[in-house]
N, C-alpha and C positions, 0 to 999 in steps of 0.2 A: 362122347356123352357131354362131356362140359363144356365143347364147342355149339351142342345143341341147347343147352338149358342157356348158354350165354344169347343165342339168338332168341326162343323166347321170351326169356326175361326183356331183352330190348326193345321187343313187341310191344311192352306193356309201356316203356318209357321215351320212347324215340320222337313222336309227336306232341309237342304239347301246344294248344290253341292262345296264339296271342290277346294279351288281356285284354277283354272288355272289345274287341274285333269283329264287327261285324260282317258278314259277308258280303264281296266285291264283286263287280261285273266290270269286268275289262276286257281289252283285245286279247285273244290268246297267247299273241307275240308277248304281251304287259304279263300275260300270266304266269307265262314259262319261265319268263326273268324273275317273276318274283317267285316260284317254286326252287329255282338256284341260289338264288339269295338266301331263302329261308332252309334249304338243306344244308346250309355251308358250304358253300361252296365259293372260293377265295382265288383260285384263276381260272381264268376262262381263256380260250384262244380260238380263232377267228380267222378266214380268208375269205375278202368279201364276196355275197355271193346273195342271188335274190333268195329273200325268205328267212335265211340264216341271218345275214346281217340284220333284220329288223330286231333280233331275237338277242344281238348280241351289243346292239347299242341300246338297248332296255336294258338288256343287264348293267351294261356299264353304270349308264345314268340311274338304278336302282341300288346297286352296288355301292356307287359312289366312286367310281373308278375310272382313267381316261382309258381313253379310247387308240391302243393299239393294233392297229393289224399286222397279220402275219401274209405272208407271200406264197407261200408254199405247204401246202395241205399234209404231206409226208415230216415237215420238221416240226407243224403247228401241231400235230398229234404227240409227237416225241414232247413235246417240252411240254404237255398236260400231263401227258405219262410221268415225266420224269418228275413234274410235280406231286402228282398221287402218290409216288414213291418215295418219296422224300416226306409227306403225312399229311397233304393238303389236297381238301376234296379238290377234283379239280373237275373242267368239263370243255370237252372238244365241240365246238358249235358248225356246224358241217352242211353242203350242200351235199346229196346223194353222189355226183361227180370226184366229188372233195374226197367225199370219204374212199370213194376207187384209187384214188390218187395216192390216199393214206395207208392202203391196203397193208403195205408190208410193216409199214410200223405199228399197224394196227393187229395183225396177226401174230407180230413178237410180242408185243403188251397180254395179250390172252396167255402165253406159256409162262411171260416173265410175271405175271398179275399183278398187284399194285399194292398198298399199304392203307393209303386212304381211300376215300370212294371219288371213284371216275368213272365219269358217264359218256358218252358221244353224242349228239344229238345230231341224228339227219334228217334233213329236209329233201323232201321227195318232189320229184315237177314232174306231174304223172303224165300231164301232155306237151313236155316239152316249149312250155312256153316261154321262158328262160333258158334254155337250154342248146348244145349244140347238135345233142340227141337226145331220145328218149331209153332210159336205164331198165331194167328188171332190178328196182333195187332190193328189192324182198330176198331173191334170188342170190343178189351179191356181199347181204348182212348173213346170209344164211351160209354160205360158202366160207364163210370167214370163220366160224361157232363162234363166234361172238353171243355171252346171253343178252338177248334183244326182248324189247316190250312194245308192240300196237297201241297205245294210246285212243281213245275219239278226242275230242276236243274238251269234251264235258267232264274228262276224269285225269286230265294231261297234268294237271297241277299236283295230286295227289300220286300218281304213279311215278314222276318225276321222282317226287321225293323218294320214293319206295328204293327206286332205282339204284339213290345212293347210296341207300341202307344196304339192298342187295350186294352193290357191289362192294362193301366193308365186308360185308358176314362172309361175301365168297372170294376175297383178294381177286378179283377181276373185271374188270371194266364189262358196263354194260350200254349198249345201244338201245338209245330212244326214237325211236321211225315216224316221225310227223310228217303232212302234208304242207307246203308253204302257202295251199290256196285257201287254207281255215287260218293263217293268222290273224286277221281282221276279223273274224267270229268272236262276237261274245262270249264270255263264258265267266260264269259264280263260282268264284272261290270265297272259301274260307280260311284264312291264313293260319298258318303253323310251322313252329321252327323246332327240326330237328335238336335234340338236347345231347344227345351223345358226343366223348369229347373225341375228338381224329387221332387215332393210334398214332404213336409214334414208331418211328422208320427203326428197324433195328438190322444192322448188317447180318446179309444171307445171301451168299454168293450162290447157293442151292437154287435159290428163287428167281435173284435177281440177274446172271451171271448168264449170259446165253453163250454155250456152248460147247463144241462139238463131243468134248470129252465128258460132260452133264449129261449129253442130251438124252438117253434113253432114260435116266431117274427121272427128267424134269418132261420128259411126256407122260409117264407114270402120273406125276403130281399131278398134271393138267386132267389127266383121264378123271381124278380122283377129283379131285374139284369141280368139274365140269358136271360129277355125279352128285356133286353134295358131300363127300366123305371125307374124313381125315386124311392129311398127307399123307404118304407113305413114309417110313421111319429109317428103310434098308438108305441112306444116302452111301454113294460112294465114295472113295476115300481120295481127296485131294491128292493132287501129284505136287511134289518138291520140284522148286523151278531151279536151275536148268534140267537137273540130273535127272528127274523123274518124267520127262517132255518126251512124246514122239520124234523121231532122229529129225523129220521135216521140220521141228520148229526148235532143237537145240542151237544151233548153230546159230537161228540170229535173238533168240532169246541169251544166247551167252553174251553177244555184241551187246543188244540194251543192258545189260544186267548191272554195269559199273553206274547208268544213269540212272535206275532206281532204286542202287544201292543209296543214291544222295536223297533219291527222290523221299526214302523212306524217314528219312532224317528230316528232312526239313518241312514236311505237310502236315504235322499234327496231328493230333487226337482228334478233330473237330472235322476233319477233310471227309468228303462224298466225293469220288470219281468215277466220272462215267467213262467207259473205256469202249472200242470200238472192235468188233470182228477183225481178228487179225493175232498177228503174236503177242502184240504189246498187253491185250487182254489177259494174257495167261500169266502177267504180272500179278494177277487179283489169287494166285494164290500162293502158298509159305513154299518159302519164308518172308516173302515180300506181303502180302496182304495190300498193294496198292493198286486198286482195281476194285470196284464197288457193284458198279451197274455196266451192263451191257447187253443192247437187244439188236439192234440190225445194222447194216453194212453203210457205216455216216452216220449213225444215230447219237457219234459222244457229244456232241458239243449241243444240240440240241438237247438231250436228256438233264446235259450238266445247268444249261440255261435253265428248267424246269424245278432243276434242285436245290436254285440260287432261289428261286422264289417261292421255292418251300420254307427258307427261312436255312439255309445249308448256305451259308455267306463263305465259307471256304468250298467251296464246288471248284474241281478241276477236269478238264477234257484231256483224254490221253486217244491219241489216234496215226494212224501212220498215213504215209504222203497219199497212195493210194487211195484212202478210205477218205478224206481231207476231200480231193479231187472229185472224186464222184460224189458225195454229199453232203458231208459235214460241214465245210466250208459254209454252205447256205443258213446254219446256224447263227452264224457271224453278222449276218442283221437283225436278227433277234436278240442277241446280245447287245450291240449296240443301241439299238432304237430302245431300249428298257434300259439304257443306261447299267449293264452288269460289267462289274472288274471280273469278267472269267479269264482263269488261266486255262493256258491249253499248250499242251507239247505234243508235238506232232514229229515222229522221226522221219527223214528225211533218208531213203537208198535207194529211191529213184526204181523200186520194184513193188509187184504184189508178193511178197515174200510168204506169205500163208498159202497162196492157191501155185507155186511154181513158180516164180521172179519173173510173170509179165512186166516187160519193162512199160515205165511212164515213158511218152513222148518227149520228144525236145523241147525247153522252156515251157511245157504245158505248166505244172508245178510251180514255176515263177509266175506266170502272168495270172495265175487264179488267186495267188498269194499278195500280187502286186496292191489293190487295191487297198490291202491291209498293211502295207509296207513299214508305215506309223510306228505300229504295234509289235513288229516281232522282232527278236533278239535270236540271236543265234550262235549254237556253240558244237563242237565235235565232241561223239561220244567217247572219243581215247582221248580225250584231256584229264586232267590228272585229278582224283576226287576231288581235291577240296577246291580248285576251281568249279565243278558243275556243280558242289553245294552251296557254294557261293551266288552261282550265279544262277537257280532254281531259288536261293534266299529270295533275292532281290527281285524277281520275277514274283511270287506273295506277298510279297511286301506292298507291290506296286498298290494305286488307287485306281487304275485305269486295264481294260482288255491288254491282256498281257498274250501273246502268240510265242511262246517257246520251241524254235526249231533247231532238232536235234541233228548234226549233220554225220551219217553213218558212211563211213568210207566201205 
């Protein structure tokens, strides 16, 4: 009930018409930017692409903000997420391809859902005229549940906004489905900026924490939001790490356990970590509590990138060599290219130790790491506490991308 009279009540408050404003006729592409703009919305990301780009360098230049792009549609979604999560509307600006691309970071955001409001916006190229096919994107937004809204062009400004609202009142990201062959359409707005102020982020590993030992509550939750309802209240009861761990992940949860014994010591009160599908994640629960956020398989570094620009200036990535290799690593220009000091410890055994100890190949793990060579520091997990607190110190300390590798024998 107080979930409900609280969305009412902000029915009556959420819009308010800029003063003395009279109604605009702009391109649609000018309009959608300026609908983002005026629902708060503070980062935006971007992989160039026709139609969406017009939509995102408006923003920029409406915003006031340079002009970053992202490379890849899968980490560009994750670091909007991890934005919304961290309490900053944020909005993923998307070609209909893109978002297929995004799919699995986009289908963990829906279970893990968000904090602040995050929107998607895709762009549809119905006949393939940009394109290397032609999609059923209807088809592929609807596959996902993702809550989605139709727009025409005439009401794109106003639903927009709606959209962010929605997606605050139901902690879940919501899809906006535009055509890219109406952004040169006119269309009359009437300008208005959302008033309500962006929740702040509050630690919920329930929510935020994807996995396997969660997962039956936290579809639960999703059923239950997906219908409009209050969460469910039954959560289950955290396991105590090592002791309390399935026999497949004590063993190398015992290995880490001396490094986040320091890790616990030296990260602060202030610290968001986004952690990665794997053992390292099961850190995020007691006695340890170091582990914050985690949605899919390479999603920490980008996430933790999202949570630095939520205003989380202590964000760190905790991920193993594996998870690094297949995806996360690609994080690592988004951090750069945004200029962010992220820490990131990545253990180092040379297996998928979560799925059976598929081993990594020979120097595959160096040479994805080489590029970043600069950046990383490296230490053994059986070195003696107050060396790895030491040298985890000096690694936050740093002003610069910091690559902490853990080396587990």
């Amino acid at each position: 009930m107080k979930s409900v009279f609280r969305l009412l009540f902000a029915a009556f408050v959420l819009f308010v018409p800029r003063a003395f404003a009279a109604p605009e006729t702009l391109p649609l592409a000018d309009a959608i930017a300026a609908a983002l703009v005026d629902a708060g919305a503070r980062v935006a990301v971007h992989v160039p692409a026709t139609g969406a780009t017009e939509v995102f360098d408006a923003f920029c230049k409406e915003a006031g903000q340079p002009k970053i792009y992202s490379y890849n549609e899968e980490v560009a979604y994750a670091v909007a997420h991890g934005a919304a999560i961290g309490g900053t509307r944020s909005v993923a600006i998307l070609k209909s391809h893109g978002f297929a691309k995004a799919a699995n970071a986009i289908v963990d955001s829906i279970v893990a859902g968000n904090t602040a409001g995050f929107v998607v916006l895709v762009f549809d190229d119905k006949t393939g005229g940009h394109s290397d096919t032609v999609l059923d994107t209807k088809a592929l937004v609807d596959g996902t549940k993702i809550l989605q809204v139709s727009p025409n062009p005439i009401n794109t400004y106003a639903e927009i906004q709606k959209a962010f609202f929605t997606s605050e009142q139901r902690q879940m990201p919501v899809a906006v489905l535009l055509d890219s062959d109406d952004l040169a359409q006119p269309v009359e707005i009437s300008r208005k900026t959302i008033v309500l102020a962006m929740p702040a982020y509050r630690r919920d590993v329930y929510r935020y924490l994807l996995c396997p030992l969660l997962a039956p509550y936290q579809q639960r939750a999703l059923q239950a939001r997906l219908a409009g309802k209050e969460t469910p209240e039954d959560k289950p009861a955290l396991p105590v790490v090592p002791e309390g761990l399935p026999p497949k992940f004590k063993a190398t949860a015992t290995t880490y356990a001396p490094v986040f014994d320091a890790f616990g010591k030296i990260k602060g009160d202030d610290a968001v970590i986004a952690g990665d599908a794997g053992t390292s994640a099961l850190f995020a629960f007691p006695p340890y509590d170091c582990v914050d956020v985690t949605t899919y398989y390479g999603g920490s570094i980008p996430l933790a990138v999202g949570l630095h620009l939520s205003g989380h200036t202590n964000a760190w990535a905790v991920c193993g060599d594996f998870a690094f290799i297949a995806a996360a690593h690609m994080g690592l220009a988004e951090a750069l290219q945004r200029g962010i000091p992220l820490k990131i410890l990545v253990f180092h055994n040379g297996v998928a130790a979560a799925t059976g100890g598929q081993p990594i190949g020979p120097d595959v793990f160096e040479n994805v790491l080489g590029g970043y060579s600069k950046y990383v520091r490296r230490l053994r997990s059986d070195a003696r506490p107050a060396q790895i607190e030491k040298f985890l110190s000096k690694a936050k300390a740093s002003d610069r991308l910091e690559i902490v590798v853990i080396e587990v024998p």
